[in-house]
ZADO-1210 file (C-alpha; in nm, 4 decimals, padded with zeros to 6 digits):
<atoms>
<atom x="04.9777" y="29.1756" z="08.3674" code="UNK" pos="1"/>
<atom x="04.8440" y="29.2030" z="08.0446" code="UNK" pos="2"/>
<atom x="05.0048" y="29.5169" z="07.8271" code="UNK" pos="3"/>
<atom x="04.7978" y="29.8068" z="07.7664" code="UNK" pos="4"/>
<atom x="04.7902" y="29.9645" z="07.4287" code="UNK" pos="5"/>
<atom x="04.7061" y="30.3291" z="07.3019" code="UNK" pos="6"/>
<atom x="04.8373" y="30.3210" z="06.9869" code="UNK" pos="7"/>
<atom x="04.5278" y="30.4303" z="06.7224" code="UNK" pos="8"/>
<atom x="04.5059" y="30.4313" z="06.3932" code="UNK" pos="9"/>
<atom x="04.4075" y="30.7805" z="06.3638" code="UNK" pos="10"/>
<atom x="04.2042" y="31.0560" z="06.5736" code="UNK" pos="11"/>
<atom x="03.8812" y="30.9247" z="06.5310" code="UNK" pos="12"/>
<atom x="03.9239" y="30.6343" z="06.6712" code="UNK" pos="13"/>
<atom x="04.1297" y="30.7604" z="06.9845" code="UNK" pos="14"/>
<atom x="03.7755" y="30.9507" z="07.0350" code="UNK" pos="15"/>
<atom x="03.6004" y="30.6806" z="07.0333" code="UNK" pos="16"/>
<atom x="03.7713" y="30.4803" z="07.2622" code="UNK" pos="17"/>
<atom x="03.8588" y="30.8096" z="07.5428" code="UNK" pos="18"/>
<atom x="03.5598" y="31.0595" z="07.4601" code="UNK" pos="19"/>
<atom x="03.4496" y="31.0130" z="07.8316" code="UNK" pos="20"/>
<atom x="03.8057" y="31.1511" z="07.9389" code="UNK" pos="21"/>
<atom x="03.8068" y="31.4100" z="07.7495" code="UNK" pos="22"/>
<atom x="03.4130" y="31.5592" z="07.8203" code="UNK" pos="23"/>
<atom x="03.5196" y="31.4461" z="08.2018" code="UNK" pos="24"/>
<atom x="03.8215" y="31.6813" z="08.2260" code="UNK" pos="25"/>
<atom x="03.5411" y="31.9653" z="08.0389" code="UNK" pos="26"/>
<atom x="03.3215" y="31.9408" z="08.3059" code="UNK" pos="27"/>
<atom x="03.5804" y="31.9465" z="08.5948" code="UNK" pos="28"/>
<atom x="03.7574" y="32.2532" z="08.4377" code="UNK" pos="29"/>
<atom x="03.3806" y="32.4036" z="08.4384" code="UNK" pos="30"/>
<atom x="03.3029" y="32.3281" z="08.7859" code="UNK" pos="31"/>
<atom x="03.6318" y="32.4483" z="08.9058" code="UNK" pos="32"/>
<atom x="03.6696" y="32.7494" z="08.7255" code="UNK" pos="33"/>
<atom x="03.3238" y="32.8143" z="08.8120" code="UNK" pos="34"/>
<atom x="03.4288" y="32.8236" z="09.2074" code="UNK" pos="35"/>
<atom x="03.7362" y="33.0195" z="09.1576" code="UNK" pos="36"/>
<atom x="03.9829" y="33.1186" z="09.4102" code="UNK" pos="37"/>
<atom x="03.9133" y="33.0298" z="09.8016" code="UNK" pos="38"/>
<atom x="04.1488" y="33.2304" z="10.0530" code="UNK" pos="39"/>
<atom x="04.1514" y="33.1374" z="10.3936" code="UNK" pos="40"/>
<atom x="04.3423" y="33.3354" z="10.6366" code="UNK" pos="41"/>
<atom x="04.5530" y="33.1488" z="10.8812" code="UNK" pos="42"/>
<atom x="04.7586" y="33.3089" z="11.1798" code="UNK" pos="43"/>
<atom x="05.0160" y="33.5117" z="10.9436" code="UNK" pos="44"/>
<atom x="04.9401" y="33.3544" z="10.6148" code="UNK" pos="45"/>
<atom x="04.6371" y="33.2522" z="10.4077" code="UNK" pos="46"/>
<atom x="04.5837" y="32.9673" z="10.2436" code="UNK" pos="47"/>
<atom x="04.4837" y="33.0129" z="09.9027" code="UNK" pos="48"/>
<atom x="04.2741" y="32.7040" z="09.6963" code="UNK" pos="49"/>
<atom x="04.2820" y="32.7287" z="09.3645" code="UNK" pos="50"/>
<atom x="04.0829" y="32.5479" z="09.0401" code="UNK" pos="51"/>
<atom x="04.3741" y="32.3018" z="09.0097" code="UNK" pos="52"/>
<atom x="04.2774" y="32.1500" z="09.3377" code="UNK" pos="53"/>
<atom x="03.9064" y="32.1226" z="09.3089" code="UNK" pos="54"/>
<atom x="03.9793" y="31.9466" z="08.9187" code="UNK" pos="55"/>
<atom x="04.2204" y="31.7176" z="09.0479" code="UNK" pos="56"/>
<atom x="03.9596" y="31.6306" z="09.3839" code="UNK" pos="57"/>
<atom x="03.7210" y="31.5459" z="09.1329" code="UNK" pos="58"/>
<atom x="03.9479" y="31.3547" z="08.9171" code="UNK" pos="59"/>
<atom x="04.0337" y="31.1482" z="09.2519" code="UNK" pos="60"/>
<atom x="03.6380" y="31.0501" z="09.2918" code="UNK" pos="61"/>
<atom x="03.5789" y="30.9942" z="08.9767" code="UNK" pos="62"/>
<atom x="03.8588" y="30.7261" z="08.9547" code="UNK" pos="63"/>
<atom x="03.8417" y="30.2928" z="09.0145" code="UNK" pos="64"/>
<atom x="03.8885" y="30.3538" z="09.3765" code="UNK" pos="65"/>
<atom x="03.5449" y="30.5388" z="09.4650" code="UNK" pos="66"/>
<atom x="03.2596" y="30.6324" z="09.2219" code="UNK" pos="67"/>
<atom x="03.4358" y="30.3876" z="08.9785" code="UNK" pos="68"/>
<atom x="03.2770" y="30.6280" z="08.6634" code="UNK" pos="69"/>
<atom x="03.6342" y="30.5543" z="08.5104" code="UNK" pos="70"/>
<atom x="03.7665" y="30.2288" z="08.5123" code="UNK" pos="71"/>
<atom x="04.2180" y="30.0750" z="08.5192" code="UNK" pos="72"/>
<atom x="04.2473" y="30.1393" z="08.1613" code="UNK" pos="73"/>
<atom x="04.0898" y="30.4346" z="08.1386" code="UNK" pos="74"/>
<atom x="04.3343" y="30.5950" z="08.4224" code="UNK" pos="75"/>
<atom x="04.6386" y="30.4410" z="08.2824" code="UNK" pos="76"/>
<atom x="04.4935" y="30.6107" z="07.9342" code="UNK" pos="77"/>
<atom x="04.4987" y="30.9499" z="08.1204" code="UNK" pos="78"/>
<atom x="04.8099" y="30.9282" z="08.2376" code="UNK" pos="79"/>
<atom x="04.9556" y="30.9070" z="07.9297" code="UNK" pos="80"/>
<atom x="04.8148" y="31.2741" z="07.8333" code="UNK" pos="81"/>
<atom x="04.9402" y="31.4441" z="08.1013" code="UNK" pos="82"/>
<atom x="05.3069" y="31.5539" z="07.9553" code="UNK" pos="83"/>
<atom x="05.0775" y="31.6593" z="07.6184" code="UNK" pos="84"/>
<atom x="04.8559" y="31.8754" z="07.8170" code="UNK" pos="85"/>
<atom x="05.1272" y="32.0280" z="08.0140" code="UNK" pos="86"/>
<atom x="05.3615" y="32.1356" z="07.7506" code="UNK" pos="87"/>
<atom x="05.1845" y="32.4379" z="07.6162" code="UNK" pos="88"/>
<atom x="05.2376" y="32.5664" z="07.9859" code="UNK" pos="89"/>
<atom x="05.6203" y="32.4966" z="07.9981" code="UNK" pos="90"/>
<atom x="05.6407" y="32.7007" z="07.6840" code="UNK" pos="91"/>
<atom x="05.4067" y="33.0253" z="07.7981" code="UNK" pos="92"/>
<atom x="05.6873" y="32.9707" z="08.1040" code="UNK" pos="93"/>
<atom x="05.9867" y="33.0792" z="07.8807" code="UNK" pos="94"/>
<atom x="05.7589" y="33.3637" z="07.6882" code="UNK" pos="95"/>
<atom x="05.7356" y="33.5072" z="07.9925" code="UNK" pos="96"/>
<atom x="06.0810" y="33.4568" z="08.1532" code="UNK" pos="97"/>
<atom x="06.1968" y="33.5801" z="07.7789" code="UNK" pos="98"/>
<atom x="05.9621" y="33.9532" z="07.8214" code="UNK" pos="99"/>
<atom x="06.1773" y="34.0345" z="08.1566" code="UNK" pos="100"/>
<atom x="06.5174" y="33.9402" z="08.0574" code="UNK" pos="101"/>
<atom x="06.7157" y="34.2153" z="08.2247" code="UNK" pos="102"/>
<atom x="06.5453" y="34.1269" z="08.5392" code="UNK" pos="103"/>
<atom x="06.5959" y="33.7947" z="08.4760" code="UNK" pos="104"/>
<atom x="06.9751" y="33.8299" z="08.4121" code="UNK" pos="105"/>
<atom x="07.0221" y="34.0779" z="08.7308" code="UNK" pos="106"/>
<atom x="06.9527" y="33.7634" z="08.9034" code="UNK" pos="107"/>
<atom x="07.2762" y="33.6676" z="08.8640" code="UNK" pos="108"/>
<atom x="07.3880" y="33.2344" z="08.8696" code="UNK" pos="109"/>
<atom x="07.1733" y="33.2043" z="09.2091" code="UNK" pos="110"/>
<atom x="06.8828" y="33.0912" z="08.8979" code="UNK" pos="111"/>
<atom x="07.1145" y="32.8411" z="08.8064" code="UNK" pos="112"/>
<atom x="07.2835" y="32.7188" z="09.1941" code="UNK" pos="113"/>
<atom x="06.8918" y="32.6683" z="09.3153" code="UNK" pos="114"/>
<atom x="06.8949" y="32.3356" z="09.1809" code="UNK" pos="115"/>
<atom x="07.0856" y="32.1758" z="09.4274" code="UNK" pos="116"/>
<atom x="06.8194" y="32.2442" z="09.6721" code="UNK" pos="117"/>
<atom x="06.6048" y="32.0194" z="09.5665" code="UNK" pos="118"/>
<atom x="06.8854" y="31.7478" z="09.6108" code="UNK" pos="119"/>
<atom x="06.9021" y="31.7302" z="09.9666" code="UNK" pos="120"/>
<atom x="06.5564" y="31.6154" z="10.0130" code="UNK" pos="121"/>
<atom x="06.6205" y="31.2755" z="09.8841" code="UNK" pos="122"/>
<atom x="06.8422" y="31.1642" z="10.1991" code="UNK" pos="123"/>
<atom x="06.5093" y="31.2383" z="10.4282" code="UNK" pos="124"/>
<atom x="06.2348" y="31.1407" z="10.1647" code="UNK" pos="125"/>
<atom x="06.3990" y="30.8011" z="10.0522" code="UNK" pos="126"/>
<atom x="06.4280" y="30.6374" z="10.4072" code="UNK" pos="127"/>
<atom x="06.0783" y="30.7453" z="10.5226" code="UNK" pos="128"/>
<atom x="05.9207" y="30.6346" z="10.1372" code="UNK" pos="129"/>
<atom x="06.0903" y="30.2936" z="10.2218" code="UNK" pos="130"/>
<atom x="05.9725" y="30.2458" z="10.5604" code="UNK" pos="131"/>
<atom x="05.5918" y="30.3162" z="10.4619" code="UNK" pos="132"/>
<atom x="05.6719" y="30.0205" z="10.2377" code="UNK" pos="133"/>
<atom x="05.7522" y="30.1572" z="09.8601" code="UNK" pos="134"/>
<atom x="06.0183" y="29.9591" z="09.6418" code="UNK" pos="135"/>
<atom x="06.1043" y="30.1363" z="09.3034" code="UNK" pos="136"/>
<atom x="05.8263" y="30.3501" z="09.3552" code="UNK" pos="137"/>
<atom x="06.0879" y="30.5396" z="09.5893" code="UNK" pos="138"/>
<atom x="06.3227" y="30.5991" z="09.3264" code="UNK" pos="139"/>
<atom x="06.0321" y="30.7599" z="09.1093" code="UNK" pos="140"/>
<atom x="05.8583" y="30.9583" z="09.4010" code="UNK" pos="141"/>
<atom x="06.2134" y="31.0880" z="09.5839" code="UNK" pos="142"/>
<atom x="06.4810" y="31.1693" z="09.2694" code="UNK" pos="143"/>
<atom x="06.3217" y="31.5171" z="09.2706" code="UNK" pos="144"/>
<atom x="06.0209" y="31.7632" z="09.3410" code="UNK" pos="145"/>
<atom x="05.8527" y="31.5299" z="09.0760" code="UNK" pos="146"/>
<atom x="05.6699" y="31.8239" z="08.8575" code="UNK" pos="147"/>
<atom x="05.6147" y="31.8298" z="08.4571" code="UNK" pos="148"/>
<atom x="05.9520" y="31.7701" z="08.3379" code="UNK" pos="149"/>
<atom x="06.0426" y="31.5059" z="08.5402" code="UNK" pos="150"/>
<atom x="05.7083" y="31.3065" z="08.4881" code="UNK" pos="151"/>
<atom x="05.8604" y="31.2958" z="08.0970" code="UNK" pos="152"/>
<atom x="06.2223" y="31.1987" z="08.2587" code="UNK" pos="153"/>
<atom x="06.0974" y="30.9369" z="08.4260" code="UNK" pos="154"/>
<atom x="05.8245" y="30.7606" z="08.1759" code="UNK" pos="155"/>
<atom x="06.1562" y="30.8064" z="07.8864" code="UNK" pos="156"/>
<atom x="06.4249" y="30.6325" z="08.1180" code="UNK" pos="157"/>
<atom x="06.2120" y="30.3809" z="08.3081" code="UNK" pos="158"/>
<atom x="05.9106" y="30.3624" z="08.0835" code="UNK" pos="159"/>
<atom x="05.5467" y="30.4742" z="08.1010" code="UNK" pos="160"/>
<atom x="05.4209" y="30.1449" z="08.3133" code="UNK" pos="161"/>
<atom x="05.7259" y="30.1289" z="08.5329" code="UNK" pos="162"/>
<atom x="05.7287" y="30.1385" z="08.9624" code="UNK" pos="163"/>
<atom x="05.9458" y="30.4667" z="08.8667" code="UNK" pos="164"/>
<atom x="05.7010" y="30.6451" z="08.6601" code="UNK" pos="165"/>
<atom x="05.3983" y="30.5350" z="08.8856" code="UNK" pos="166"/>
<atom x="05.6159" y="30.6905" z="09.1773" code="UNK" pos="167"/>
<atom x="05.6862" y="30.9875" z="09.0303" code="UNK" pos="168"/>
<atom x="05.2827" y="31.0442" z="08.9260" code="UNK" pos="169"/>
<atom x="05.1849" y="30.9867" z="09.2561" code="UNK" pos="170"/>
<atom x="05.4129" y="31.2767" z="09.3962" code="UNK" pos="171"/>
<atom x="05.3127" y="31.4857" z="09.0997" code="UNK" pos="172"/>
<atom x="04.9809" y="31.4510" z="09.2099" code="UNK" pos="173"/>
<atom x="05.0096" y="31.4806" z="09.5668" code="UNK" pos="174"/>
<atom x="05.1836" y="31.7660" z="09.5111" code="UNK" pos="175"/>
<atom x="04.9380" y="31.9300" z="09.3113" code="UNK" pos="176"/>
<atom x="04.6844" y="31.9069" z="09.5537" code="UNK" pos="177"/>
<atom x="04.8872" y="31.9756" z="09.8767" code="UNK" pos="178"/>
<atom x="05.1921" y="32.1778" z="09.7001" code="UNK" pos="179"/>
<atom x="04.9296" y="32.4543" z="09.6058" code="UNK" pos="180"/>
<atom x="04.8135" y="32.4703" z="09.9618" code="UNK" pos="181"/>
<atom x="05.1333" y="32.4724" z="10.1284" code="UNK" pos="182"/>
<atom x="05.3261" y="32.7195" z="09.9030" code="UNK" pos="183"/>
<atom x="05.0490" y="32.9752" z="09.8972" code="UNK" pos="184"/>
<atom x="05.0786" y="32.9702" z="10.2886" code="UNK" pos="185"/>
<atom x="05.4446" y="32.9418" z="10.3367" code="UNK" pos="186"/>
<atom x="05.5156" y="33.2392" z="10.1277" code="UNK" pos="187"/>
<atom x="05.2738" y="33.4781" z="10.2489" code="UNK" pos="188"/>
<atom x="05.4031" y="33.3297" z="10.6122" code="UNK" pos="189"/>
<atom x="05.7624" y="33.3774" z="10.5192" code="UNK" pos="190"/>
<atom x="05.6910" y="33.7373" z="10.3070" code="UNK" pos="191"/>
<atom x="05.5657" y="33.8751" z="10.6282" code="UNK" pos="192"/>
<atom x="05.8490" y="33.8354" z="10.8170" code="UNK" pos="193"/>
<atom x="06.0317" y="34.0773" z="10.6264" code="UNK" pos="194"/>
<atom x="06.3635" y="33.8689" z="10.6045" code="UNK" pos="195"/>
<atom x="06.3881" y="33.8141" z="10.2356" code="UNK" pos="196"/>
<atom x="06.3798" y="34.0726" z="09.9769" code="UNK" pos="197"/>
<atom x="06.0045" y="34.0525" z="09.7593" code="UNK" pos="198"/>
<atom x="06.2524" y="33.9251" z="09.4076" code="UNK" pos="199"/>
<atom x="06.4010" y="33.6449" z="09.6358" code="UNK" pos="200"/>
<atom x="06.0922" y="33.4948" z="09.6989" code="UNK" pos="201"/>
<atom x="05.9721" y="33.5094" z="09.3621" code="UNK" pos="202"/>
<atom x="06.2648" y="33.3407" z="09.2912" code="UNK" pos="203"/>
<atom x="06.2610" y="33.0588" z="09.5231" code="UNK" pos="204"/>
<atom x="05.8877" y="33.0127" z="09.4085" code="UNK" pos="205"/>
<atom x="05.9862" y="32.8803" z="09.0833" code="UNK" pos="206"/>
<atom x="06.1244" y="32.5445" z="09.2092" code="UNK" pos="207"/>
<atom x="06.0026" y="32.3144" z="08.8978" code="UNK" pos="208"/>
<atom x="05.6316" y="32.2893" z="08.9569" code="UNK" pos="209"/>
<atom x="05.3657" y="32.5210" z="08.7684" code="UNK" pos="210"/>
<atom x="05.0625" y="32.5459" z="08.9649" code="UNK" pos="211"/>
<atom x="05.3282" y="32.5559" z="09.2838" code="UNK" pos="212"/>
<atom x="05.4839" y="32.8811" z="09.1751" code="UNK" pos="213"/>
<atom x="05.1519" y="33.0048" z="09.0539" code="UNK" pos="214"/>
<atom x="04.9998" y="32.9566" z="09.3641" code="UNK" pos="215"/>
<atom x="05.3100" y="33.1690" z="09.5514" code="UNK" pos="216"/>
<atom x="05.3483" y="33.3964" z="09.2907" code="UNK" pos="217"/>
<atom x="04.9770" y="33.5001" z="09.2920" code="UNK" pos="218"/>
<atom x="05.0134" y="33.5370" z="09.6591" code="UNK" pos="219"/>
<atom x="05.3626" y="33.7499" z="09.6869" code="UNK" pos="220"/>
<atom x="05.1772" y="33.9657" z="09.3919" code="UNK" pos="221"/>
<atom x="04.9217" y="34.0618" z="09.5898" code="UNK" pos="222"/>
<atom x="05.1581" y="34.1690" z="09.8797" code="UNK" pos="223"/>
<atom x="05.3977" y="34.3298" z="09.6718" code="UNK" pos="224"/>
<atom x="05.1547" y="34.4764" z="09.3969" code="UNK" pos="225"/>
<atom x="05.4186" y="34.7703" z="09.3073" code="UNK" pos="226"/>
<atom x="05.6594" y="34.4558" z="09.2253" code="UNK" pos="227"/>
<atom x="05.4435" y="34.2186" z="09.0818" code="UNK" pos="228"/>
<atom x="05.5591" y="34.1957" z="08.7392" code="UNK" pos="229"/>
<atom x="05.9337" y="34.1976" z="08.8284" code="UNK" pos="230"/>
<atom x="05.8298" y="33.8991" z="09.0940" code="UNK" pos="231"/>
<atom x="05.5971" y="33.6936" z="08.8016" code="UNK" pos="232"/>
<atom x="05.9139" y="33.7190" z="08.5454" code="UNK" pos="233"/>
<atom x="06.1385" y="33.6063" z="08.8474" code="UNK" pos="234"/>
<atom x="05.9736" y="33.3158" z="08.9039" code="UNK" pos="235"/>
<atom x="05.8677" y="33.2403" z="08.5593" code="UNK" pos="236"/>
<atom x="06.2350" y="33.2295" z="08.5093" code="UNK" pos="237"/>
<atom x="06.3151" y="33.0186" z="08.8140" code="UNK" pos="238"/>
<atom x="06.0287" y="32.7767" z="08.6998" code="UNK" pos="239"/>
<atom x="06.1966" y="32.7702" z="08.2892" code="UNK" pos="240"/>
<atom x="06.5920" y="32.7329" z="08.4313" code="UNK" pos="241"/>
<atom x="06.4595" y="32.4457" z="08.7035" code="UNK" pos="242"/>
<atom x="06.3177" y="32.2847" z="08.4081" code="UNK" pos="243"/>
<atom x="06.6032" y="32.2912" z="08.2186" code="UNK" pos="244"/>
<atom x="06.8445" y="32.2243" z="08.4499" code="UNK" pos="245"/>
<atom x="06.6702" y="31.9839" z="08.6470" code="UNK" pos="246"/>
<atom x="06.6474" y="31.7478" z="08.3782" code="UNK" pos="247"/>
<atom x="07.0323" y="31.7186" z="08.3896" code="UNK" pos="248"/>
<atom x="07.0576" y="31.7185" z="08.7528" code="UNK" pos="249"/>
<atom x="06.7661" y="31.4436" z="08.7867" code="UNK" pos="250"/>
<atom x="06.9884" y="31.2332" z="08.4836" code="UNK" pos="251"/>
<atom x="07.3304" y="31.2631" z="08.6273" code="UNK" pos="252"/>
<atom x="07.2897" y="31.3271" z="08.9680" code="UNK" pos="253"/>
<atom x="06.9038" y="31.2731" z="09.1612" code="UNK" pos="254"/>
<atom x="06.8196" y="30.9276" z="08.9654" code="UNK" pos="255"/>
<atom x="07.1677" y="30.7732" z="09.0347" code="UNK" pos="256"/>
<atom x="07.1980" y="30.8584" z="09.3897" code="UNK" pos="257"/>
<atom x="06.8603" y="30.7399" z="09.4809" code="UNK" pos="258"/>
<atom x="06.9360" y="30.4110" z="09.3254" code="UNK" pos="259"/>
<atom x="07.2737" y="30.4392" z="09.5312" code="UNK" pos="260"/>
<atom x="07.0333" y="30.4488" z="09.7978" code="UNK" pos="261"/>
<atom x="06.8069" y="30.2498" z="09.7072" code="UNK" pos="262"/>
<atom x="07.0603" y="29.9436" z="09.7060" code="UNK" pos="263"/>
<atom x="07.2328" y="30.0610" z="10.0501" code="UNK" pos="264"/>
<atom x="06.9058" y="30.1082" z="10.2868" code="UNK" pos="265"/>
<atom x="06.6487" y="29.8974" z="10.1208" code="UNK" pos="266"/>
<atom x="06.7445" y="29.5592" z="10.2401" code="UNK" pos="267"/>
<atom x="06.7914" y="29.7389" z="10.5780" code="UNK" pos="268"/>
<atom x="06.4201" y="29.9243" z="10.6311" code="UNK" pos="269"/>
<atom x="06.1753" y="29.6918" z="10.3500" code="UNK" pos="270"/>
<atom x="06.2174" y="29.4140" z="10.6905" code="UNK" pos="271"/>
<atom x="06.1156" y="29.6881" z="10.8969" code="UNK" pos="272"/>
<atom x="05.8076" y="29.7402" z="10.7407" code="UNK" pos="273"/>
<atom x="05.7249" y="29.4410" z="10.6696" code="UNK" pos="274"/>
<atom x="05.7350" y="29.3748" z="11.0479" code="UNK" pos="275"/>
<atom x="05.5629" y="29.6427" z="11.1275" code="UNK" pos="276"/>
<atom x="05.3012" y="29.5539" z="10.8540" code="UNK" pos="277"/>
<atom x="05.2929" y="29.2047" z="10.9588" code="UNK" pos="278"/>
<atom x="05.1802" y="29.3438" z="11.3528" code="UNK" pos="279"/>
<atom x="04.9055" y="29.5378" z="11.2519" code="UNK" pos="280"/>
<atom x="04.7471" y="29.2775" z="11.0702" code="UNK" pos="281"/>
<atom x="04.7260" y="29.0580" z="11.3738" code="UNK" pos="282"/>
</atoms>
């Protein structure tokens, strides 16, 4: 496959050749700010859509697949802006962990321990990703939650055009669009219960992923609106540390046990796939 490259010469140029990305992601943040915030109540919980979802739905039309307005290299262009976009948001993160440090401190190491959480998922999600029939895109899509941090991980160890970094889009994607949907409704299911103390769950909503912890935050803020600054710093915290932290844990520990893995239960379940693959094709 032949090599695609975005190195320019200068900005004009880079302009010229991705001015329809760039006016494209203008009008989507337009349209979607322009609809705002849908809540849906739902048994206990409400599911709350917000902007995010509606700009990455259009993004998802707009793509090779469907109303082909962008074409392969103009994706694979976009991709590559993603981590620049992101990091102003990563840094308004620590402003805002760094304004409620006391509460942030009270917290005590459980900011720190939370991390290992997100380990355990890779022993269910590895096995099922190989049996719908991914290779290295497992690795990628399973080492972790997959948010902004770990799109950068993965595109500096593996490299930008990589089965690893594709993976590990695809999940940041996927989880953008059902992640939102899913937190927002899981916390206001779990908050009403009355098991866990309002800080807690600010807490546990900062797991890595921005618009995730938004989405729960915003939620828990409106249920709790005597504690919703103390709950936004909490998880604003949560969000910076798992950053941090789950960079290192991702290096040493998530990457290198799903490649463990990878090598133990791939020759095992690829054959099953492929058989079942093989079947439904008949």
């Amino acid at each position: 496959m032949k090599q695609q490259n975005y190195m320019y010469s200068g900005v004009g140029e880079r302009l010229k050749k991705e001015w329809k990305i760039y006016l494209a992601a203008l009008i989507f943040i337009i349209i979607a700010d322009s609809i705002g915030q849908i809540k849906v109540p739902l048994g206990p919980g409400t599911l709350i859509l917000f902007p995010i979802f509606y700009s990455i739905f259009l993004g998802i039309l707009s793509g090779p697949q469907i109303l082909k307005i962008f074409k392969k290299p103009e994706v694979k262009a976009a991709s590559k802006l993603v981590i620049v976009c992101i990091c102003p948001f990563i840094a308004k993160l620590g402003i805002n962990a760094g304004a409620s440090i006391e509460t942030v401190i009270s917290a005590g190491p459980a900011l720190l321990l939370q991390e290992f959480g997100n380990l355990g998922t890779i022993f269910l999600s590895l096995p099922i990703a190989l049996l719908l029939g991914l290779k290295r895109e497992a690795v990628g899509a399973c080492h972790s939650i997959n948010r902004e941090t770990n799109l950068a991980l993965m595109q500096d160890v593996f490299g930008p055009d990589s089965a690893e970094a594709r993976g590990s889009l695809s999940i940041y994607i996927i989880g953008g669009m059902v992640g939102t949907i899913f937190f927002g409704f899981m916390a206001t299911v779990i908050a009403s219960t009355g098991l866990f103390h309002p800080y807690s769950l600010g807490m546990a909503s900062g797991v890595g992923a921005g618009i995730m912890m938004a989405t729960a935050t915003a939620t828990l803020s409106e249920m709790f609106p005597a504690m919703a600054d103390q709950i936004s710093a909490l998880a604003s915290a949560s969000e910076t540390i798992s950053g941090i932290d789950g960079i290192y844990m991702a290096l040493f520990v998530g990457i290198p046990l799903c490649n463990w893995l990878y090598r133990k239960l791939e020759p095992k379940l690829g054959p099953i796939h492929d058989k079942i693959a093989k079947k439904g094709y008949r």
